[in-house]
C-alpha positions in Angstrom: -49.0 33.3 -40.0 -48.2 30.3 -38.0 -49.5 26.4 -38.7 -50.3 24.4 -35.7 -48.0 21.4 -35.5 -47.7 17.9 -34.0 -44.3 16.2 -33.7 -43.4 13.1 -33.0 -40.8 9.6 -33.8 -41.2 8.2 -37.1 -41.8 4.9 -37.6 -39.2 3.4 -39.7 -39.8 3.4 -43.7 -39.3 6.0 -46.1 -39.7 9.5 -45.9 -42.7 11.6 -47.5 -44.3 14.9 -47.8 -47.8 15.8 -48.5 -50.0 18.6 -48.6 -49.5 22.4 -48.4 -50.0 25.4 -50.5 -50.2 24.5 -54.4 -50.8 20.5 -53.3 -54.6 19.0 -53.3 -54.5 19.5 -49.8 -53.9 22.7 -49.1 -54.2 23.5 -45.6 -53.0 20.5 -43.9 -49.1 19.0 -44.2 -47.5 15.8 -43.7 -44.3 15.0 -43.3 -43.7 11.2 -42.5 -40.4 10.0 -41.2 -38.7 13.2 -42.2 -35.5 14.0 -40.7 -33.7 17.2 -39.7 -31.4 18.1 -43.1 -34.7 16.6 -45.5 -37.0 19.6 -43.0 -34.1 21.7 -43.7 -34.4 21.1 -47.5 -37.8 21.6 -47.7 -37.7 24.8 -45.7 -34.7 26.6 -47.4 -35.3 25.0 -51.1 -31.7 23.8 -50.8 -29.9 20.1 -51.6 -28.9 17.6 -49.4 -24.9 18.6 -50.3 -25.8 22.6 -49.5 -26.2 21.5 -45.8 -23.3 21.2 -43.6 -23.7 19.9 -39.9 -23.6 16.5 -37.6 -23.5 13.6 -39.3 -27.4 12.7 -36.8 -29.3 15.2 -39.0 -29.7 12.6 -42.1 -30.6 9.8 -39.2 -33.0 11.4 -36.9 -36.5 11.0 -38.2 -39.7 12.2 -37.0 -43.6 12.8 -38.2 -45.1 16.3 -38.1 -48.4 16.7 -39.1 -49.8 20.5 -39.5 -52.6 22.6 -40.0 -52.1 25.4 -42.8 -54.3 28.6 -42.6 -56.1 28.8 -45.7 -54.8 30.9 -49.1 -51.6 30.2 -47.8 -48.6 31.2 -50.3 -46.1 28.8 -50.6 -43.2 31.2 -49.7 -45.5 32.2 -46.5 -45.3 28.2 -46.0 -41.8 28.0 -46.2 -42.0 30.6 -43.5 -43.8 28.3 -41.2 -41.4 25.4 -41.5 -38.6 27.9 -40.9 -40.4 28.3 -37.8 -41.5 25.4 -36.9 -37.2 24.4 -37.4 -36.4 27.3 -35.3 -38.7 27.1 -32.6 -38.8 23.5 -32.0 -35.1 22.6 -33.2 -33.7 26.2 -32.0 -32.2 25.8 -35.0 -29.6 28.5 -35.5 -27.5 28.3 -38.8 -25.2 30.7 -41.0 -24.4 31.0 -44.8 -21.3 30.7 -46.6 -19.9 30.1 -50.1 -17.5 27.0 -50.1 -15.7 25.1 -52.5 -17.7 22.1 -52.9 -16.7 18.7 -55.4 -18.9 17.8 -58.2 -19.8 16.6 -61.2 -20.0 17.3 -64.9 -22.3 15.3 -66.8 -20.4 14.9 -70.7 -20.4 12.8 -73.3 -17.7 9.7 -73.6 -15.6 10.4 -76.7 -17.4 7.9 -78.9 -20.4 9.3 -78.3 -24.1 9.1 -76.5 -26.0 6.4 -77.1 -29.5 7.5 -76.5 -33.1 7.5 -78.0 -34.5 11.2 -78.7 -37.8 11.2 -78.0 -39.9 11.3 -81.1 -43.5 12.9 -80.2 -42.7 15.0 -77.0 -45.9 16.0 -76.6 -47.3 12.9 -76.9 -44.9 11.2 -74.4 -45.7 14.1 -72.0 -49.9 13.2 -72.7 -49.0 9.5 -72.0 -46.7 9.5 -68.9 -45.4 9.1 -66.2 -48.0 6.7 -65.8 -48.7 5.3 -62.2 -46.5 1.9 -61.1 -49.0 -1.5 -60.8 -51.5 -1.3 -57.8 -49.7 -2.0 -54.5 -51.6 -5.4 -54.3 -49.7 -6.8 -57.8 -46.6 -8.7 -57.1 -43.6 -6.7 -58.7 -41.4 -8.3 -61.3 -37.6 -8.5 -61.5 -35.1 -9.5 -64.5 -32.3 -12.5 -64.4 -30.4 -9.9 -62.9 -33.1 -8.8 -60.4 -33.5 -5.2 -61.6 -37.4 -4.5 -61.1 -39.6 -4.5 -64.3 -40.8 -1.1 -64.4 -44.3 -0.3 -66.1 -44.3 2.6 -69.0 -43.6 6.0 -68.1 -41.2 7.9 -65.8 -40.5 6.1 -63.1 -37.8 4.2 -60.8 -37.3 1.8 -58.2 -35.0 -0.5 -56.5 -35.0 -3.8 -54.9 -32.2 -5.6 -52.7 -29.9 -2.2 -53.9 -30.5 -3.2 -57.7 -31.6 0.3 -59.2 -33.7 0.7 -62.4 -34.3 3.9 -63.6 -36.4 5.3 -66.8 -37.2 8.4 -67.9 -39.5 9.6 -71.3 -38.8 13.3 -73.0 -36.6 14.2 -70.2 -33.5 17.2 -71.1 -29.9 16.8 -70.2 -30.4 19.1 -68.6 -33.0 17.6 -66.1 -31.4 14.4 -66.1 -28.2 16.0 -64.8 -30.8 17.8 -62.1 -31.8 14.0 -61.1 -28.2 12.6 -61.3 -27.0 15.6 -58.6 -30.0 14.0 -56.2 -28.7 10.6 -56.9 -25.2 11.3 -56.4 -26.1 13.9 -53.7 -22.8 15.9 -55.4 -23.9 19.3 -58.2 -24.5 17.9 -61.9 -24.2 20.0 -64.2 -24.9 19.1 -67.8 -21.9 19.8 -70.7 -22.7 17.1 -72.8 -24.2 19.8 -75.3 -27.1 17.8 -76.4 -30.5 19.2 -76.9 -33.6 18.3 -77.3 -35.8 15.5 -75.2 -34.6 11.6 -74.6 -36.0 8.2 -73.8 -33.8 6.5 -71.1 -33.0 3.4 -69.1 -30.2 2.9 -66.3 -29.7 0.1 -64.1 -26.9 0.1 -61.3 -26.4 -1.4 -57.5 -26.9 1.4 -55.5 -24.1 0.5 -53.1 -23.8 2.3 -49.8 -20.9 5.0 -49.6 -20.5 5.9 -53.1 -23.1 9.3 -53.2 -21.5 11.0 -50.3 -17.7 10.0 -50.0 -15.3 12.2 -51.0 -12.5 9.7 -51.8 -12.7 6.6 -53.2 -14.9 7.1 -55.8 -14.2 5.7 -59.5 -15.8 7.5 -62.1 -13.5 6.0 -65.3 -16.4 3.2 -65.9 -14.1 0.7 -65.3 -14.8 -1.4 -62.5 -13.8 -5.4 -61.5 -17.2 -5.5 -60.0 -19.8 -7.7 -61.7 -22.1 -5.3 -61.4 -22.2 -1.8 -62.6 -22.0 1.4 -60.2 -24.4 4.6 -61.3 -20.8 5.9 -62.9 -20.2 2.7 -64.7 -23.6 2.0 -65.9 -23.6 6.0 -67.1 -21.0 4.8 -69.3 -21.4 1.5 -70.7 -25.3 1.9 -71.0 -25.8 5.8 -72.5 -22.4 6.2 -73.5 -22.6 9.6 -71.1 -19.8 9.8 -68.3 -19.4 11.9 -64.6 -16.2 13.8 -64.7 -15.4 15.5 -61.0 -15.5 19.5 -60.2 -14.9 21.5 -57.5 -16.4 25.1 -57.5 -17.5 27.7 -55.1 -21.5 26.9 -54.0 -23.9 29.0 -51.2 -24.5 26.6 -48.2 -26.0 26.7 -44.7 -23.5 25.6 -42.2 -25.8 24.8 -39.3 -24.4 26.2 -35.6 -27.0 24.7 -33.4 -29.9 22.2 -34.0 -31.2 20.5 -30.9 -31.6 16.6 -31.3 -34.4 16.1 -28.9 -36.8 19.1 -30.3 -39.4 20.5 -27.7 -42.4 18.7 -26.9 -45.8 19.4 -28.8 
């Protein structure tokens, strides 16, 4: 089972997939500004830190827009994009288990400070709800952290990160934090149960994906708080570093100009 693909440049913007097996659109898939390792992700259900290669793959974008036989599975989909990788990336790739650093999401010694959700099932009935229509102007504090509407839901402006959550685990929120920090979370704060949260931080550039350099005490002579910091000072909930043995895909070829449609 094969889909029938168009490649091309993305424009630039933010990347996005839609359709596919399980989606309201079943047999067609769209993949806007997508580039190599987020295909690769996709394909292989792995993270961003599982995949080891050129430092182009994360910087290369491109739209692909494909047609899906019908009562297609979604492993049978994952198939095609394997294909669709191999034959028009020649992508060629191994596995390996390697030490890789991380973090473990705990608790500071005084304690969290977070709201438990009080009527899970009614916060799951109420939200996420959907952000303001595209053609209301968004807000932003004093500090120019965007207003968010009720619900699940984040966004950033001019690197100022707002983030809010409703009857969300540790256990999921360390699942988000490994995608924000692109590093493994795992969660040993040994709380239970479902919380209301807000974070705000600067999402400077450098701090997700380098391996030195990163303070994760809380203490910062910054004005303005980094995701470790504000983990700290505004949930009382702090990243300590790990290293541990993790599967990856070490890629050993992946053409940057892939064949033409």
């Amino acid at each position: 089972m094969r889909p029938s693909a168009a490649l091309r440049r993305g424009e630039s913007g933010r990347a996005s997939f839609s359709g596919g097996p399980g989606t309201d659109d079943p047999t067609r898939f769209q993949c806007r500004r997508c580039t190599p390792v987020g295909l690769i992700m996709h394909a292989y259900q792995v993270q961003f830190y599982q995949i080891l290669g050129p430092g182009w793959i994360s910087m290369e974008d491109f739209d692909i827009s494909a047609n899906i036989p019908p009562n297609a599975t979604a492993q049978q989909f994952r198939l095609m994009q394997e294909k669709l990788l191999s034959d028009r990336f020649k992508f060629v790739f191994h596995r390996e288990s390697r030490a890789v650093a991380g973090f473990s999401l705990v608790a500071v010694k005084t304690g969290a400070r977070l709201n438990r959700t009080k009527d899970v099932a009614g916060a799951q009935a109420d939200g996420p709800e959907s952000p303001p229509p595209l053609n209301d102007s968004p807000r932003y504090d004093k500090n120019g952290y965007p207003i968010l509407p009720a619900g699940t839901t984040m966004m950033m402006h001019n690197d100022h990160m707002r983030l809010q959550l409703v009857g969300e685990s540790m256990q999921e929120f360390a699942a988000l934090l490994s995608n924000l920090t692109s590093r493994p979370v795992s969660n040993a704060t040994d709380l239970h149960g479902k919380y209301d949260l807000s974070l705000s931080w600067v999402n400077r550039a450098g701090l997700s994906t380098s391996d030195n350099g990163i303070n994760t005490s809380g203490a910062s002579d910054e004005p303005e708080p980094t995701i470790f910091s504000a983990l700290q000072q505004q949930l009382g909930l702090k990243l300590e570093p790990t290293k541990g043995p993790l599967p990856v895909i070490v890629i050993d070829r992946l053409e940057r100009v892939p064949t033409e449609n």
